[in-house]
ROKEDO-389954 format. One record per residue (C-alpha): residue in one letter; residue number from 1; x, z, y. Coordinates in steps of 0.1 Angstrom, whole numbers, always signed. Layout:
// ROKEDO-389954
REC resn resi     X     Z     Y
REC    A  NUM     X     Z     Y
...
//
This chain:
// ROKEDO-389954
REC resn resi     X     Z     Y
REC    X    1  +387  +943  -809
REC    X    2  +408  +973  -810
REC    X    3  +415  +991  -777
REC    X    4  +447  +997  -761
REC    X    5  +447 +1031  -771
REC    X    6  +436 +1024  -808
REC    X    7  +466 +1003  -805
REC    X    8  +492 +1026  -794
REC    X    9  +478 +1054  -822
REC    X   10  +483 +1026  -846
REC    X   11  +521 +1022  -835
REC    X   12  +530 +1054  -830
REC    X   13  +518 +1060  -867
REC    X   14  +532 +1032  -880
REC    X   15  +570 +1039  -861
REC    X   16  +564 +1079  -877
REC    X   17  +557 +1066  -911
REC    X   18  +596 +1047  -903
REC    X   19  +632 +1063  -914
REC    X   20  +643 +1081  -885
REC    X   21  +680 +1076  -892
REC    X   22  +682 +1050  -861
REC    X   23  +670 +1076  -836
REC    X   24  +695 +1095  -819
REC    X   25  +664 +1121  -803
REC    X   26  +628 +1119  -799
REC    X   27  +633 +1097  -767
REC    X   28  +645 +1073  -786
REC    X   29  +623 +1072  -812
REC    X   30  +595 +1065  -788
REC    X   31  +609 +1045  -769
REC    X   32  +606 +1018  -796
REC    X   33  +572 +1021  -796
REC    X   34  +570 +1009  -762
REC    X   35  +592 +1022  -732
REC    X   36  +591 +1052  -715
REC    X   37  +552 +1046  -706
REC    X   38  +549 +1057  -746
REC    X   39  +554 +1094  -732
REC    X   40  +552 +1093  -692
REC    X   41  +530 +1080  -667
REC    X   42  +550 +1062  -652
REC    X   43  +580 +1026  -661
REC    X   44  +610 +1039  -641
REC    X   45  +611 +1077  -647
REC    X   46  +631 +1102  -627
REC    X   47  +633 +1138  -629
REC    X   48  +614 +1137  -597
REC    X   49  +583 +1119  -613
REC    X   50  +585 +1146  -642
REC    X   51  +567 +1172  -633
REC    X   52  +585 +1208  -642
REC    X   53  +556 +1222  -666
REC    X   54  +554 +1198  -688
REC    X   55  +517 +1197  -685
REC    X   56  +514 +1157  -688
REC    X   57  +537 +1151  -714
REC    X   58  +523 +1176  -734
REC    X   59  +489 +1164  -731
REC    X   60  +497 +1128  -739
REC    X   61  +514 +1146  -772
REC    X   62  +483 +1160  -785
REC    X   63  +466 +1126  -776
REC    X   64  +485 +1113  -804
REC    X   65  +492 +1138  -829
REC    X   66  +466 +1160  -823
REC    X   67  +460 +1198  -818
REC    X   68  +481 +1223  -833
REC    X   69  +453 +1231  -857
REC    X   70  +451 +1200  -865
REC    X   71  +491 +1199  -872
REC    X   72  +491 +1233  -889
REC    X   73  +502 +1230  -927
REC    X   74  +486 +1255  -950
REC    X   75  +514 +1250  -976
REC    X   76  +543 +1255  -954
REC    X   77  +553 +1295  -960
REC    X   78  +563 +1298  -922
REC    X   79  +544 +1275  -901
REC    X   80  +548 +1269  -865
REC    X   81  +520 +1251  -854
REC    X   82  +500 +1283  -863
REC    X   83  +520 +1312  -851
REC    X   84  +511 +1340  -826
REC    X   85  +530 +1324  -799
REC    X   86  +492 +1301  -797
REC    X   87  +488 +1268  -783
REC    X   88  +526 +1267  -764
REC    X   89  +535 +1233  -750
REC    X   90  +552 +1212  -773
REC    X   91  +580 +1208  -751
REC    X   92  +590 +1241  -756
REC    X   93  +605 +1233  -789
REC    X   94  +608 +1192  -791
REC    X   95  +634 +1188  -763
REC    X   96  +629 +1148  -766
REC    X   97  +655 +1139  -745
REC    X   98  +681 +1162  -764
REC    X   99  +686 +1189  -790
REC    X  100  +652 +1204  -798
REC    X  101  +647 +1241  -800
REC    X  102  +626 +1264  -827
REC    X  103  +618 +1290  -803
REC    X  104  +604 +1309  -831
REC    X  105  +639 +1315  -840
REC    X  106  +647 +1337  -808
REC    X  107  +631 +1366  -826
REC    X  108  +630 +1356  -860
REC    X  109  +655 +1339  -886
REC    X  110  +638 +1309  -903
REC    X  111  +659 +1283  -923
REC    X  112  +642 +1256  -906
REC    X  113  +657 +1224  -898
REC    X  114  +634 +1206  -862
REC    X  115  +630 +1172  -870
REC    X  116  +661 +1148  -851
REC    X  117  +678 +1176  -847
REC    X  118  +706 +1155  -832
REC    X  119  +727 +1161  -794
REC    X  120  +735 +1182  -775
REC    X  121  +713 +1215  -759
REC    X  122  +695 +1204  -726
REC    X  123  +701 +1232  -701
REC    X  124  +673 +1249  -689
REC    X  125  +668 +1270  -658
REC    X  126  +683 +1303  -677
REC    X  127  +721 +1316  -668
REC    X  128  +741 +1310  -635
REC    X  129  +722 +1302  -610
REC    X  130  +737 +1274  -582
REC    X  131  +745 +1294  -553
REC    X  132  +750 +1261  -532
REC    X  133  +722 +1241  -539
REC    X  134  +702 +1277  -535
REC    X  135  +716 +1280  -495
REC    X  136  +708 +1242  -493
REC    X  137  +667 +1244  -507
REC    X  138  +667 +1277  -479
REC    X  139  +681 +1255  -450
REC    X  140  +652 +1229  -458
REC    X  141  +616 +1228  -451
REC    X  142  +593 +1244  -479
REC    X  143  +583 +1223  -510
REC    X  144  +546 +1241  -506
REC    X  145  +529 +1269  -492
REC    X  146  +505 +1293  -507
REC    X  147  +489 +1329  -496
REC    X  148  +503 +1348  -531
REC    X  149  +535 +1338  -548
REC    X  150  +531 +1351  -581
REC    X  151  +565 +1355  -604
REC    X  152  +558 +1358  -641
REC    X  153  +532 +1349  -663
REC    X  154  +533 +1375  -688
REC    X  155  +500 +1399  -689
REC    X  156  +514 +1414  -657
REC    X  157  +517 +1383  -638
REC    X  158  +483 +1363  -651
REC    X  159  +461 +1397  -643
REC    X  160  +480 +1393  -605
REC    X  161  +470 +1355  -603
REC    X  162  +433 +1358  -613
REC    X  163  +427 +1387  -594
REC    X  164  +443 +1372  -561
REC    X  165  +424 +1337  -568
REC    X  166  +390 +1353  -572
REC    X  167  +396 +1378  -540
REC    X  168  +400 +1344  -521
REC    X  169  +439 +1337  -518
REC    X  170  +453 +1302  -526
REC    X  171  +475 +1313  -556
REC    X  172  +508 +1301  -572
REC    X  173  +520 +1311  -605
REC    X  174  +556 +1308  -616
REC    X  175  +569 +1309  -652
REC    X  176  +606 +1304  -657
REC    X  177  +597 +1299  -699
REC    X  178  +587 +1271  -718
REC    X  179  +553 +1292  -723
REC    X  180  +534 +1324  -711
REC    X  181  +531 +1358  -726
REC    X  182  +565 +1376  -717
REC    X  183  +565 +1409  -739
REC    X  184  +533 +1411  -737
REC    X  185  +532 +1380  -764
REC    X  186  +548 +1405  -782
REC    X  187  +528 +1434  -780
REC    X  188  +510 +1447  -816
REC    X  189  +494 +1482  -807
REC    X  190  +470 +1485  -781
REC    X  191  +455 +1494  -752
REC    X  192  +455 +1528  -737
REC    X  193  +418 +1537  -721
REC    X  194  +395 +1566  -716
REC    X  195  +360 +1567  -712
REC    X  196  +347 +1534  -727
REC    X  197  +319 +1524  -750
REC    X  198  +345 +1521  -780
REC    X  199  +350 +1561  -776
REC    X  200  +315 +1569  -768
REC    X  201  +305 +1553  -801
REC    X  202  +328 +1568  -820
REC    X  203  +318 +1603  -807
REC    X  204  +353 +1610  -792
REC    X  205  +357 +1635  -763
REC    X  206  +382 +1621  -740
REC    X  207  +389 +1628  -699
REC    X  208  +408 +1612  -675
REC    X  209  +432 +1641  -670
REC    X  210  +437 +1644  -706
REC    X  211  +450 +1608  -711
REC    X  212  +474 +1624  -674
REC    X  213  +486 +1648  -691
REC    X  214  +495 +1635  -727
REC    X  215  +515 +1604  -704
REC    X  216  +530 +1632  -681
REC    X  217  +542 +1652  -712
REC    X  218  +554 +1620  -732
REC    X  219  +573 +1610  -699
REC    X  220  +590 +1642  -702
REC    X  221  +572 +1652  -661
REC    X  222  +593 +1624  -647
REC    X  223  +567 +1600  -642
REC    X  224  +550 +1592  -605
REC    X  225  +518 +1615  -610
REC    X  226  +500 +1590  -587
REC    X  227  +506 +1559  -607
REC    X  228  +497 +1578  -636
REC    X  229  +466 +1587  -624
REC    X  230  +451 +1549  -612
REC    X  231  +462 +1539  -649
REC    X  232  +439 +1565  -665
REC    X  233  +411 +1561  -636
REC    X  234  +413 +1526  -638
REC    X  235  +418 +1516  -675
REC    X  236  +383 +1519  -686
REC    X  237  +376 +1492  -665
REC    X  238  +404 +1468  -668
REC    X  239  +392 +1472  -707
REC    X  240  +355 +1459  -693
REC    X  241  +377 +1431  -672
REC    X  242  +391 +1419  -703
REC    X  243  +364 +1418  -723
REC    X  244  +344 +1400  -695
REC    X  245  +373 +1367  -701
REC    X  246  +364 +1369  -739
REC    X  247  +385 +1399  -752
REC    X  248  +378 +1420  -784
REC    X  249  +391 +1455  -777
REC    X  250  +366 +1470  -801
REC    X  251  +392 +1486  -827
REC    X  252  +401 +1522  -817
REC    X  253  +430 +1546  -830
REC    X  254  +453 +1566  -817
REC    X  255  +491 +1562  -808
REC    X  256  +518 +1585  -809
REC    X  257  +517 +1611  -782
REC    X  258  +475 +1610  -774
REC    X  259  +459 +1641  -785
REC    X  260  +423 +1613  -790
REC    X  261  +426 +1580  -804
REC    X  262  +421 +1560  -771
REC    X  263  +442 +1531  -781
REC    X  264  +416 +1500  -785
REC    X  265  +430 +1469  -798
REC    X  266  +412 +1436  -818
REC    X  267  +385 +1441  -846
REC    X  268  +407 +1443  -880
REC    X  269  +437 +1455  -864
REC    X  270  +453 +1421  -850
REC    X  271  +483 +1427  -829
REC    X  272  +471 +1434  -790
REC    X  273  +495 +1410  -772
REC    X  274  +490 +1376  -786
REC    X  275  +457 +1379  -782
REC    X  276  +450 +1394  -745
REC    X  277  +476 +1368  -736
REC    X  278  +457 +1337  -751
REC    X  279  +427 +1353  -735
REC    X  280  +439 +1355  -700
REC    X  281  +455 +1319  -705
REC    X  282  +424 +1309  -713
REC    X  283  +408 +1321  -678
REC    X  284  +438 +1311  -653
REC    X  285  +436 +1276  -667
REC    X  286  +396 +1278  -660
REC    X  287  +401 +1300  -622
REC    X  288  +430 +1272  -615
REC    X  289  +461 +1297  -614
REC    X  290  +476 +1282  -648
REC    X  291  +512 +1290  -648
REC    X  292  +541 +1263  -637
REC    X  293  +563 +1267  -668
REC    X  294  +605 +1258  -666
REC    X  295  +602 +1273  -625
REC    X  296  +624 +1302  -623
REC    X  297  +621 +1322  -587
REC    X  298  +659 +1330  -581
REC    X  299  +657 +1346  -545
REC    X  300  +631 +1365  -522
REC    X  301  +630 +1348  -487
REC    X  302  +625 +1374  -452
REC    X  303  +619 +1361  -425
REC    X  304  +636 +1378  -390
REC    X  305  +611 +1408  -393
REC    X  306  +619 +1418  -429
REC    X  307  +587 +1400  -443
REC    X  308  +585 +1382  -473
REC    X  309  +585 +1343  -467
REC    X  310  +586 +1332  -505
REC    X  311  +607 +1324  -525
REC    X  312  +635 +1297  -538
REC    X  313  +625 +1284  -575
REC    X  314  +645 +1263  -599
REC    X  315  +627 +1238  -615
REC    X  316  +637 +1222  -648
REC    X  317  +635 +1186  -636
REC    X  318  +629 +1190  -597
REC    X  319  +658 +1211  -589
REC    X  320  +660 +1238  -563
REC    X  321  +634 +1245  -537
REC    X  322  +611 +1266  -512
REC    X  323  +580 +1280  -517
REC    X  324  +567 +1294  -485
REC    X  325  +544 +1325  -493
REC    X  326  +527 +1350  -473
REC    X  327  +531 +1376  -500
REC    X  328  +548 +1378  -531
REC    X  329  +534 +1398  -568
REC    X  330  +570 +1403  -588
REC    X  331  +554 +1406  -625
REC    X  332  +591 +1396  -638
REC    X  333  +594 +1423  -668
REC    X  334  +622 +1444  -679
REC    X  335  +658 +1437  -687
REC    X  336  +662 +1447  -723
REC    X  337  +679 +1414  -732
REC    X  338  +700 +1414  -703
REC    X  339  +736 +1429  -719
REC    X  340  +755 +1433  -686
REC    X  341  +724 +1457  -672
REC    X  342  +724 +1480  -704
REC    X  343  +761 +1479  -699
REC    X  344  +755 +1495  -668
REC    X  345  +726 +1515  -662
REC    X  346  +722 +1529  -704
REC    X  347  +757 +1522  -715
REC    X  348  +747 +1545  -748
REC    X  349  +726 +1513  -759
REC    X  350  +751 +1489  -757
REC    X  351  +750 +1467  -791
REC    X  352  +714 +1481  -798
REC    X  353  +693 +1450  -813
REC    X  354  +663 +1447  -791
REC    X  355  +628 +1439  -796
REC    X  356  +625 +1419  -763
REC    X  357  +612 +1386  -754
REC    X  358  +649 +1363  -745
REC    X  359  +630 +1363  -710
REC    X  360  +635 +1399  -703
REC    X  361  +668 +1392  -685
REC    X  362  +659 +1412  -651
REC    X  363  +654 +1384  -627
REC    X  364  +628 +1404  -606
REC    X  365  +650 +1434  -603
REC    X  366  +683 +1416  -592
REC    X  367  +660 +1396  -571
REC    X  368  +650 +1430  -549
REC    X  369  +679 +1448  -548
REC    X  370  +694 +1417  -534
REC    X  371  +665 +1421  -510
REC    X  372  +673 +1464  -498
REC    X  373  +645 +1470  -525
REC    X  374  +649 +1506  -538
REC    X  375  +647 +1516  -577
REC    X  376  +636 +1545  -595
REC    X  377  +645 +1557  -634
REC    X  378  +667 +1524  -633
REC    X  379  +686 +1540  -661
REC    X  380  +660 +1549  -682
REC    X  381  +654 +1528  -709
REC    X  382  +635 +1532  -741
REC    X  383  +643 +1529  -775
REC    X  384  +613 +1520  -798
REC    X  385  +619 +1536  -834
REC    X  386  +603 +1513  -856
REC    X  387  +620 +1480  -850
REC    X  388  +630 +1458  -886
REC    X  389  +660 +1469  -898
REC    X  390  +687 +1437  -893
REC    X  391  +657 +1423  -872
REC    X  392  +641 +1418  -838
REC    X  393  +603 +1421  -852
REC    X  394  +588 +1454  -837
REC    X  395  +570 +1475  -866
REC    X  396  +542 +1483  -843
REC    X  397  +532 +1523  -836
REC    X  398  +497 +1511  -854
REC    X  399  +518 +1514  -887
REC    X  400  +524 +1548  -884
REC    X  401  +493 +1555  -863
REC    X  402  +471 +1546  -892
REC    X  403  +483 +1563  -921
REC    X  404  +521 +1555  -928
REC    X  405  +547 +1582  -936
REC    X  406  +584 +1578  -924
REC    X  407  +612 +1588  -947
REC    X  408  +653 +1590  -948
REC    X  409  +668 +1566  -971
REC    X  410  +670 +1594  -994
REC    X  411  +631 +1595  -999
REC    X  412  +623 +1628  -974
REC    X  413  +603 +1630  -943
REC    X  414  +620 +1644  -914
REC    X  415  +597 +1644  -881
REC    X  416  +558 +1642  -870
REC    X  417  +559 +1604  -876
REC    X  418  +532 +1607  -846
REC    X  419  +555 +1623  -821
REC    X  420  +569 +1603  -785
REC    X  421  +591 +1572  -795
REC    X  422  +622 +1589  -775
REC    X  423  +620 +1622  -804
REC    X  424  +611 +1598  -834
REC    X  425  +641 +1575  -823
REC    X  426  +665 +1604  -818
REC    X  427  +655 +1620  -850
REC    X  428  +660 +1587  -868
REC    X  429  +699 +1582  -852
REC    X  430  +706 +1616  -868
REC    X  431  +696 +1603  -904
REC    X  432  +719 +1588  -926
REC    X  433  +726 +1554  -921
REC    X  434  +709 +1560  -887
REC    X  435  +674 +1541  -902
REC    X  436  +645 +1551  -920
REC    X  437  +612 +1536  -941
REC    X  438  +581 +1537  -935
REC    X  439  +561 +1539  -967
REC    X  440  +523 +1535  -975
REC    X  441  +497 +1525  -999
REC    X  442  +473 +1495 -1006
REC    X  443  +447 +1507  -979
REC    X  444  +471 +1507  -951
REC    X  445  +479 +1472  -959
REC    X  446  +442 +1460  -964
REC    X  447  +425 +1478  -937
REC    X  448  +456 +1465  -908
REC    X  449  +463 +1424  -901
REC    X  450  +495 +1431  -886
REC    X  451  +513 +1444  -912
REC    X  452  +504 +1421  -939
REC    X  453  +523 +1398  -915
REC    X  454  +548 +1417  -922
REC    X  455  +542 +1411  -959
REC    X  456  +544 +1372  -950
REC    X  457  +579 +1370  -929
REC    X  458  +597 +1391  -964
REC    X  459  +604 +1425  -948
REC    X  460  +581 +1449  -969
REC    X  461  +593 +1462 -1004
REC    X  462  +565 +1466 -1028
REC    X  463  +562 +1485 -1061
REC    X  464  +537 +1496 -1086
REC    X  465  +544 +1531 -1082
REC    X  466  +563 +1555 -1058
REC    X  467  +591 +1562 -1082
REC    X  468  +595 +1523 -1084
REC    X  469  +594 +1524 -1050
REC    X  470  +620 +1547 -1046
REC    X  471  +641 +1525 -1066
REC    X  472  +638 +1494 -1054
REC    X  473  +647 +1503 -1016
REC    X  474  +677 +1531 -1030
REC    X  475  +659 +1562 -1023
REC    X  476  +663 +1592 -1045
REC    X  477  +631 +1587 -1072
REC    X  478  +624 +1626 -1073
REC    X  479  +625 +1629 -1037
REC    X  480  +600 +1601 -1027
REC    X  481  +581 +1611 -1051
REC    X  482  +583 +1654 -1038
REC    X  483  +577 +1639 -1001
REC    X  484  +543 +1615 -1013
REC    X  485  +528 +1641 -1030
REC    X  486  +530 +1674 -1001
REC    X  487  +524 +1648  -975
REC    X  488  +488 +1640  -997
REC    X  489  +483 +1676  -998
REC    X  490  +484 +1687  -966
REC    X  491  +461 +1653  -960
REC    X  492  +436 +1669  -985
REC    X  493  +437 +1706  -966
REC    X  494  +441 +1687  -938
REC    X  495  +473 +1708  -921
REC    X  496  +508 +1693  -919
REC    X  497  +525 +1723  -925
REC    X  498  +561 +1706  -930
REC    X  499  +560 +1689  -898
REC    X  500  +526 +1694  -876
REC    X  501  +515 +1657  -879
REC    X  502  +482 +1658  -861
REC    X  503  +466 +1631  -874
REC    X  504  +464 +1621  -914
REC    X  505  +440 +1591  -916
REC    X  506  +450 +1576  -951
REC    X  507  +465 +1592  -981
REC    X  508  +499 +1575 -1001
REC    X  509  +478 +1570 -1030
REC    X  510  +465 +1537 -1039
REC    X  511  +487 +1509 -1058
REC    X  512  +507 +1491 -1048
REC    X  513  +533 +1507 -1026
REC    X  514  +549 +1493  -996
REC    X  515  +579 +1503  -975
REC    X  516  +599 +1487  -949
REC    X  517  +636 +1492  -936
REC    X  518  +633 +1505  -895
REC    X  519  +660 +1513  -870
REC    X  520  +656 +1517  -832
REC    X  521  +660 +1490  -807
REC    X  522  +660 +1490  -769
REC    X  523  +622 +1483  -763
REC    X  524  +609 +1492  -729
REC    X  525  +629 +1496  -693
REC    X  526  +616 +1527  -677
REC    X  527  +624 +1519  -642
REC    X  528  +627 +1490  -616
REC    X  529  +617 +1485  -585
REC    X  530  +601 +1516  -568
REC    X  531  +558 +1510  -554
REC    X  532  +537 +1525  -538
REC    X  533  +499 +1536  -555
REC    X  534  +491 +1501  -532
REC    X  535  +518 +1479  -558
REC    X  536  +538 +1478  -525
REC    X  537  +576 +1475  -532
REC    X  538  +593 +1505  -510
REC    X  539  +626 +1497  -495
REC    X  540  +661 +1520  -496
REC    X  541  +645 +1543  -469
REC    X  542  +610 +1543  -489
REC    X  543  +600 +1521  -468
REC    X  544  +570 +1494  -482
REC    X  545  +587 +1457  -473
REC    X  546  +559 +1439  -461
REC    X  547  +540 +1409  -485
REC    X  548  +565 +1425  -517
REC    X  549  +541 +1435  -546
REC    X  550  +551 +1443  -580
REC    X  551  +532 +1453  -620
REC    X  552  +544 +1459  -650
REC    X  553  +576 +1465  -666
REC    X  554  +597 +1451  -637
REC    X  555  +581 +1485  -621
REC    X  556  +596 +1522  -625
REC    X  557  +575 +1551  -616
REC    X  558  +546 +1548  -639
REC    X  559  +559 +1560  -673
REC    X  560  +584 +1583  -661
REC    X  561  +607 +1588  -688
REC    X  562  +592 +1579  -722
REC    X  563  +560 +1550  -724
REC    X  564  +536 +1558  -749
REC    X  565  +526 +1533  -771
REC    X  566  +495 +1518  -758
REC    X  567  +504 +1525  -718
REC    X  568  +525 +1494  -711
REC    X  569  +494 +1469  -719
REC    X  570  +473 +1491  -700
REC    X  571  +500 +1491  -672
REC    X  572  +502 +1453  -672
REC    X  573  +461 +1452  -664
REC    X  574  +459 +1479  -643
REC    X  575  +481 +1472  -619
REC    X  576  +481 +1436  -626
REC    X  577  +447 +1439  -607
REC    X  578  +454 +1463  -584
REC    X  579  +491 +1439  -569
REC    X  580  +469 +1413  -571
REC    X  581  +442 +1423  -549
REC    X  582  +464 +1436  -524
REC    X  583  +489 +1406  -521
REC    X  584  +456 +1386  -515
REC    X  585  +444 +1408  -488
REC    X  586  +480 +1414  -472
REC    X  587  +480 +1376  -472
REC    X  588  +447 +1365  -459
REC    X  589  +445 +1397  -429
REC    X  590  +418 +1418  -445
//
């Protein structure tokens, strides 16, 4: 006799293999397969009885249709049940209740139509936040209390939470998305280390004050010498921490501004961020710190001696509340999508596309200041050169890193493609048409993942030869064709006379040819909140407020002026770890 569960898979089957013209949503559609108990746990559902991640609903969603590699579709050209983004709650694109969402549409443009894509947008926890109903959740008792608040769960945040679970603390982790990963889901070059087994192998002579000095110079001297130093000291082993969850950091190159190749990413050159940030998803789920997705921390709590208390979040279903917290790890990111804080602290970037994740709206920065927190380099934000022309898909530093040239759109180089992103972004704004190509050959595009995934979303140009090349993306044929052939001399006598490129890796010779269309786009936000070498937030009189912690890119300080490519990921481990640790031992007296 078939079981209850057989026979709910045989009706939810049966009401998919129906016309959907009747339903109005998803809701609705289930609901005729046999109430509300189809999706939740419970008959008479409230948003109280919904809990804000999502986690059971999800899970009874992949009871019935399965895993996402179960639901990927081979034949479909974009397909997202098998996109970087991982295994994401399913809620973060089927709404059910309302107007569902492709979120692979906030960086990308694909002509895909969600299934009952019907009603209106639910709102979510983004945009103005209920100043009422925030002074009401502070005048009431606390929801729950915990040693470590932790606020983001990009790489930043989930390094914080496993690191303060392990050293003992009873951790909470807040994510105000639909999913983890922040920026760092969107990361594709690397990791930034010295003194591992990768370089050892490879025979390369690196030193801690090297990797200081190439991020001093590329931060143009600006940066905290301090924080520079723990993220050379210590990013050796945050690699060994990594790898110890499951990571494969075992690709090496170099990134622009190193004088070694100490940039270790995945074996066959698969973007760095999707898969550090599956990895440490991985192990929060398994330590018990796995984020609380839709929960957006909107204010910092003191208490009467200027301590941190916690925090008031804003749930998707539950509303406003308190978290009471002994100490507090803001791991928040930048602000590169927030439009009203380039208006005001890089006003020159105004109308810049950006190559942000739609989270990086500066919650964690708004939230100190409104606490007396002080900043540093607040107005310093970085351009990244390489981002898709008429797109928000970075063309990671690998690209050029490994072997590509960059070129005007008349076909000529015009800097050391392996200089600091601020010089290679300047010196594109000064071309015509203010954007550039990078060109290459079939062994780039063999040898690196990344950008054959380029090759799938439609922005490289490919030709049989460089003078076809040259046509097909407007260039002047003679020039191209000038550029490609010094640029594989000077390879062969291995000098870059033209332009003092240090590093030639490939030639431009092997058919076909690709090239794709770059501009640049605000990328990384120098400064935020001002720490201490301890992660300790420092007030207006540099002051540490006690229980405040902080990492990553809601941090100034630590790149100074200009972040090398491969130094944020390292950042976000680093001293992920480090705010961690200490908010643990702040909060438990040690």
């Amino acid at each position: 006799m078939p079981s209850m569960l057989t026979k709910h898979l045989i009706a939810v089957a049966a009401a998919l293999a129906c016309s959907t013209s009747f339903a109005a949503n998803l809701a609705d559609k289930h609901n005729a397969m046999g109430g509300c108990t189809t999706c939740h746990a419970v008959a008479n559902v409230t948003p109280a009885s919904v809990a804000d991640d999502e986690r059971d609903l999800n899970a009874r969603c992949t009871m019935c249709h399965g895993s996402y590699e179960k639901l990927a579709n081979k034949k479909l050209r974009f397909d997202p049940h098998a996109s970087h983004l991982g295994n994401i709650n399913c809620t973060s694109c089927h709404s059910v209740h309302s107007k569902p969402r492709l979120v692979c549409n906030d960086c990308h443009s694909f002509d895909m139509k969600m299934p009952l894509d019907n009603g209106k947008r639910a709102k979510g926890v983004e945009g103005k936040i209920d100043q009422k109903a925030v002074e009401k959740a502070l005048a009431n008792a606390p929801r729950e209390t915990v040693d470590v608040l932790v606020i983001g769960a990009g790489s930043a945040g989930m390094n914080a939470a496993i690191s303060a679970k392990r050293a003992g603390a009873k951790v909470l982790l807040l994510e105000k998305h639909a999913f983890s990963g922040g920026n760092s889901m969107l990361a594709a070059g690397g990791y930034n280390a010295v003194g591992t087994p990768q370089q050892a192998k490879k025979g390369i002579k690196d030193t801690v004050d090297s990797y200081v000095l190439d991020t001093l110079k590329g931060g143009r001297g600006k940066n905290d010498p301090k924080l520079v130093r723990i993220l050379a000291e210590e990013s050796a082993a945050g690699v060994k921490w990594l790898e110890d969850m499951g990571a494969d950091m075992n690709d090496l190159k170099r990134s622009g501004g190193a004088k070694v190749d100490r940039t270790h990413r995945p074996t066959g050159g698969k973007s760095v961020g999707p898969h550090i940030v599956d990895v440490l998803r991985a192990q929060a789920e398994k330590d018990g710190v796995a984020p609380r997705y839709n929960s957006r921390a909107v204010r910092l709590i003191l208490d009467k001696d200027y301590k941190i208390a916690g925090a008031i979040v804003h749930g998707k279903h539950s509303g406003y509340y308190k978290v009471a917290a002994k100490a507090v790890v803001l791991a928040t990111g930048g602000f590169g999508m927030n439009k009203d804080m380039i208006k005001v602290y890089r006003p020159t970037f105004v109308g810049m596309t950006s190559s942000n994740n739609v989270t990086s709206t500066g919650d964690g920065v708004q939230m100190a200041l409104q606490i007396g927190a002080s900043m540093t380099d607040i107005d310093w934000v970085q351009a990244h050169p390489t981002v898709g022309k008429a797109s928000r898909i970075l063309i990671s530093e690998t690209v050029r890193g490994v072997g590509a040239i960059m070129v005007n759109n008349k076909g000529a180089r015009f800097v050391n493609e392996l200089t600091t992103r601020d010089r290679a972004s300047d010196a594109i704004l000064h071309q015509p048409g203010r954007s550039a190509w990078l060109v290459f050959d079939q062994s780039l595009y063999s040898s690196a993942k990344m950008v054959r995934g380029y090759g799938h979303l439609g922005m490289l140009k490919k030709a049989d030869s460089v003078a076809e090349l040259a046509k097909l993306c407007g260039m002047d044929v003679k020039t191209l064709t000038e550029t490609v052939k010094r640029y594989n001399t000077y390879r062969a006598n291995g000098k870059d006379t033209e332009f003092g490129r240090p590093d030639m890796p490939l030639a431009v010779a092997k058919a076909p040819f690709y090239a794709v269309a770059v501009a640049p786009g605000i990328h990384h936000t120098m400064g935020g909140v001002a720490i201490t070498p301890e992660s300790e937030v420092l007030d207006i009189q540099s002051r540490p407020i006690p229980g405040l912690y902080a990492a990553g890119e809601v941090t100034g300080g630590v790149h100074g002026f200009n972040r090398l490519g491969g130094n944020a990921v390292a950042d976000t481990v680093v001293f992920g770890r480090r705010s961690g640790e200490r908010a643990a031992k702040y909060a438990l007296g040690k």
